[in-house]
C-alpha positions in Angstrom: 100.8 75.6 24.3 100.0 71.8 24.7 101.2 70.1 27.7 101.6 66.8 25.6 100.5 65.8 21.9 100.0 61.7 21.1 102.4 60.6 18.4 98.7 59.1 17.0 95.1 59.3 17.1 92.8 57.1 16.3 89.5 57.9 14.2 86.3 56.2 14.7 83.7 57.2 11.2 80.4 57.0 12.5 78.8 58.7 8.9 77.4 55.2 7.4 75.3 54.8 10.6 75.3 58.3 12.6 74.9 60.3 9.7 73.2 58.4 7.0 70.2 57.1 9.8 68.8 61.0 9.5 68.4 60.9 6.0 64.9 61.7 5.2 65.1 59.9 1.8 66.0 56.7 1.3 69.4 55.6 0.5 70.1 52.3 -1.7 72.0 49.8 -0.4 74.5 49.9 -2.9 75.2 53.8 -2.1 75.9 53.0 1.2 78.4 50.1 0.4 79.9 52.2 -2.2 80.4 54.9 0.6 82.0 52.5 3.1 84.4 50.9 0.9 85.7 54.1 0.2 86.4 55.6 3.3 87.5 52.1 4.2 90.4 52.7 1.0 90.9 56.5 2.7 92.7 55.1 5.3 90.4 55.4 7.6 91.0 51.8 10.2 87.5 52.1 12.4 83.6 52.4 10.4 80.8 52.3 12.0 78.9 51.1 9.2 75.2 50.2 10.3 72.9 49.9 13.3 70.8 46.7 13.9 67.4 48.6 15.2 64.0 48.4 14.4 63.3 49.5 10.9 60.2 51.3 12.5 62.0 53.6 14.6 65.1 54.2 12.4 63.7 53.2 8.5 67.2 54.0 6.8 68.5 51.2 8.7 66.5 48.5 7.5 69.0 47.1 5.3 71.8 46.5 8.1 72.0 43.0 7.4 72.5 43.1 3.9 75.4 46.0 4.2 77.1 43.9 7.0 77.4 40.7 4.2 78.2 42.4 1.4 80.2 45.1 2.5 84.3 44.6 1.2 86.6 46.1 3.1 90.9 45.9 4.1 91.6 43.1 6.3 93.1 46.6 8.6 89.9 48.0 8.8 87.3 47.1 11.6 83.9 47.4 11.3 81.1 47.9 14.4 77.4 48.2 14.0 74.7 50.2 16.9 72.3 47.6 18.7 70.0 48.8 20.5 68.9 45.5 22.2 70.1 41.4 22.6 67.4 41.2 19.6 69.7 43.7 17.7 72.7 41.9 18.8 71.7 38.9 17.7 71.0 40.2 14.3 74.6 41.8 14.0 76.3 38.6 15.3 74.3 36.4 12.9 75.9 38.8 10.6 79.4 38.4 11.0 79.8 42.0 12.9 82.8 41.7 15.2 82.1 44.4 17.4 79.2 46.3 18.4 78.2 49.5 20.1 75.5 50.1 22.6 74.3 53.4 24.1 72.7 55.4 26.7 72.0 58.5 28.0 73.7 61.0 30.5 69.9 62.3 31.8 66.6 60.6 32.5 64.7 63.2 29.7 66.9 62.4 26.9 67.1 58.4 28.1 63.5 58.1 27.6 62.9 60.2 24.6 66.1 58.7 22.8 64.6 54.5 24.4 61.8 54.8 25.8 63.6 53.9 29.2 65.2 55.0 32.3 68.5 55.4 32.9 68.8 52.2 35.3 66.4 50.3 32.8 69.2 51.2 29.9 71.7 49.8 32.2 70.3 46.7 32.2 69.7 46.3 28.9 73.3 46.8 28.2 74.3 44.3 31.0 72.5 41.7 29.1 74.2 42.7 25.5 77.8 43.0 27.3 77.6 39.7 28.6 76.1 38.1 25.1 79.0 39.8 23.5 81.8 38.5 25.7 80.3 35.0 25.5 80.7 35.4 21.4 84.1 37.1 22.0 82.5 40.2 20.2 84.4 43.7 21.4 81.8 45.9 22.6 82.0 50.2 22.4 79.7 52.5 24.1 78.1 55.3 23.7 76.9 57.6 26.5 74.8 61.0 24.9 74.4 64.2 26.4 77.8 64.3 28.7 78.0 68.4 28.5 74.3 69.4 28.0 70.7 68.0 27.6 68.3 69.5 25.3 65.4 68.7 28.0 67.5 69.3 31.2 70.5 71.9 30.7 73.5 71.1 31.8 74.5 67.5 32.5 75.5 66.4 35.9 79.8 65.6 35.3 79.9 63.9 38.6 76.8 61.2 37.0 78.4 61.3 33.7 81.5 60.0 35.6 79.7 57.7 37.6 78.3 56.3 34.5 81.2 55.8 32.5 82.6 53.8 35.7 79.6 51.4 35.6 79.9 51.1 32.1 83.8 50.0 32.0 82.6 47.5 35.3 80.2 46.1 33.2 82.8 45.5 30.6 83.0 47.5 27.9 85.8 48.2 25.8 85.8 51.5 24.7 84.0 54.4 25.6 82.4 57.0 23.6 81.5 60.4 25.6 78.8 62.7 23.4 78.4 66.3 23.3 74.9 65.3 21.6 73.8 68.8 20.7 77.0 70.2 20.1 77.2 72.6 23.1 80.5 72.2 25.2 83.1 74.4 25.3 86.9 73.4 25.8 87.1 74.4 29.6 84.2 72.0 30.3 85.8 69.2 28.2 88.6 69.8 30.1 86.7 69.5 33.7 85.1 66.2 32.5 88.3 64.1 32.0 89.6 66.1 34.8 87.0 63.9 37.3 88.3 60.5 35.0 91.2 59.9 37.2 91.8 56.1 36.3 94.6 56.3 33.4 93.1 53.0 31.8 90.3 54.1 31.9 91.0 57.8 30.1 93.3 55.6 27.7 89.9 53.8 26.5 87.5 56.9 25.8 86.8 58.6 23.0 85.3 62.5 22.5 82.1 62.5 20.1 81.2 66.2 19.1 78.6 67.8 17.3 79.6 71.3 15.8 76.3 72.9 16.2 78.0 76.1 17.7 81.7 76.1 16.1 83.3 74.6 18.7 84.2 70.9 17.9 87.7 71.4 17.0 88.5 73.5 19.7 86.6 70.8 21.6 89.1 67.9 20.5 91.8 70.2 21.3 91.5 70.3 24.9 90.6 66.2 24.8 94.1 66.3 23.2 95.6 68.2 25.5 93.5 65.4 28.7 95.4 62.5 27.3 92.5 61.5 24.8 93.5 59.9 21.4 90.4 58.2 20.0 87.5 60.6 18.4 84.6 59.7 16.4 84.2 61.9 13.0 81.3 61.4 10.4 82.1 62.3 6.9 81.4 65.8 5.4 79.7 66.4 8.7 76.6 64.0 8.1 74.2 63.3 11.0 72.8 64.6 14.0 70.5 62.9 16.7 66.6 62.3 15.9 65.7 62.8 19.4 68.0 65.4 20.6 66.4 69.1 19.1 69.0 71.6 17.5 71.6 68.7 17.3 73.5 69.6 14.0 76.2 67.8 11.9 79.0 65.8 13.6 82.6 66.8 13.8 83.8 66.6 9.7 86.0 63.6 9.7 88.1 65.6 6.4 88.7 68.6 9.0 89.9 66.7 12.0 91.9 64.9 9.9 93.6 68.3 8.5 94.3 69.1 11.6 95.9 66.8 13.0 98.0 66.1 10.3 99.1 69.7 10.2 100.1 69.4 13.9 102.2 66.6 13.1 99.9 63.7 14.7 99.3 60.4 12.7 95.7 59.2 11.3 96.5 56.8 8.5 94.0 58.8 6.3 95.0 60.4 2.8 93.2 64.1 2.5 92.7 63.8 -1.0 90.7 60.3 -0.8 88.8 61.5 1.8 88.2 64.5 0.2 86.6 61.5 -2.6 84.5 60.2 -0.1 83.1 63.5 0.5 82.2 64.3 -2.6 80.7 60.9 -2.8 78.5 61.8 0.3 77.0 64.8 -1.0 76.1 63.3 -4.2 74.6 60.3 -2.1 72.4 62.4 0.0 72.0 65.2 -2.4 73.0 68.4 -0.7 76.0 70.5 0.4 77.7 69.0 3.7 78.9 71.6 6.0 83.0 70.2 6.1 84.9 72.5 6.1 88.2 71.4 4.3 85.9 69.4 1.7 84.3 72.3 0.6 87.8 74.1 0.3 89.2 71.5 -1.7 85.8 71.1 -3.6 86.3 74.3 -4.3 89.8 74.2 -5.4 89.0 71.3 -7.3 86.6 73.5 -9.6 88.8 76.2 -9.9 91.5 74.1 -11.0 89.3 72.5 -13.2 88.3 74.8 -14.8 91.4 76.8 -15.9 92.7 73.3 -17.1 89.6 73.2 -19.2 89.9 76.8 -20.6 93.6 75.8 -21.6 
């Protein structure tokens, strides 16, 4: 069926920034600590855990610095925090952060409603923060939004997402994270966007970011399997969404692309059953049913079980 499965893939958990930053009410500090130590003890090697932006544009944020410092965590896990600017930067690098992420937009609509600035404006902005980083030795990911389809344009130009992705790995970025923002790619179009990636170093540093607004992220990550791709980002229970991108719902469930991957024999590191904790622990931290999947199986089976134990 596969032309070629990766022995292992590697997970990037965006939930303590991607999907915690929507959160209309406010989450303590200590919740979001408490979160990130536990997925961090799931297995789980990569967490984004914060974003170092203005607390007037993104308010849950506010408290970055103080979840960078007191944040404990596995000397095998790594830890990256969003800037959106070499203010931001500075912030994460005065607090310790390692590596950070900076991002950008596939279109000129959602560039300016996500930052207020043009695409060759965002460029620049990230050819100042690239060259702070490398100066500090910080490793630096990015993020480019809207690869497949822009809520504000249709669908995105692949031969400008391409050209975009090369400027970004010549300005010197280390990874590379391509979004389906809204969550409205199919496989065949995944498939026709690494197609146009024809540098193999290049392919080996990008990762697939989906959204499963329509159903379609696991199928999604199947066919970025089946290109050579073995990094995706995953947000726990499905949290998250973008604030400037309309109809974007939950990201990929990191507990169901974990499933199935171990069920197809490829290596994550993670244990289900802790990250089935962590999911748990999200919904009771933002107070709602998350839409994962294989949490809300094993919630489920959880109950049951419970409950016939308690009967005995």
């Amino acid at each position: 069926m596969f032309d070629a499965l990766p022995d292992e893939v590697k997970i990037v958990e965006v939930g303590p920034r991607d999907g915690l930053q929507n959160e209309a009410e406010h989450v303590p500090t200590d919740k979001k600590i408490q979160l990130i130590e536990a997925l961090g003890a799931s297995g789980l090697r990569h967490i984004e855990i914060t974003s170092f932006v203005s607390p007037k544009w993104i308010p849950q944020m506010a408290d970055a610095a103080e979840v960078a410092a007191r944040v404990k965590l596995p000397p095998s896990v790594s830890t990256s925090a969003l800037v959106p600017n070499l203010k931001g930067f500075e912030s994460a690098k005065a607090s310790g952060m390692k590596e950070i992420a900076v991002f950008m937009s596939a279109t000129e609509s959602h560039s300016q409603k996500n930052i207020n600035k043009t695409i060759a404006q965002a460029v620049d902005t990230v050819v100042e923060i690239v060259a702070a980083a490398k100066a500090a030795k910080i490793r630096v990911r990015g993020y480019l939004s809207v690869v497949f389809e822009c809520p504000y344009e249709g669908q995105t130009n692949l031969v400008e997402v391409v050209r975009l992705s090369n400027r970004l790995f010549e300005i010197g970025i280390d990874e590379l994270s391509l979004g389906d923002t809204i969550g409205a790619a199919a496989p065949n179009q995944v498939k026709n966007l690494l197609a146009l990636i024809t540098d193999a170093k290049e392919l080996a540093r990008i990762a697939l970011h989906f959204h499963d607004t329509r159903g379609t992220a696991l199928a999604n990550v199947l066919a970025g399997l089946d290109s050579g791709i073995t990094i995706f980002d995953s947000s726990i229970g499905g949290m998250g969404g973008c604030p400037y991108a309309p109809g974007a719902a939950g990201n990929l469930a990191t507990e169901d692309l974990a499933y199935m991957l171990s069920q197809m024999g490829i290596k994550t590191g993670v244990d289900l059953e802790k990250l089935v904790d962590c999911g748990q622990l999200a919904q009771e931290i933002v107070k709602r049913k998350l839409p994962g999947r294989y949490l809300q199986a094993c919630l489920s089976s959880r109950a049951k079980r419970q409950k016939v134990e308690a009967s005995q």
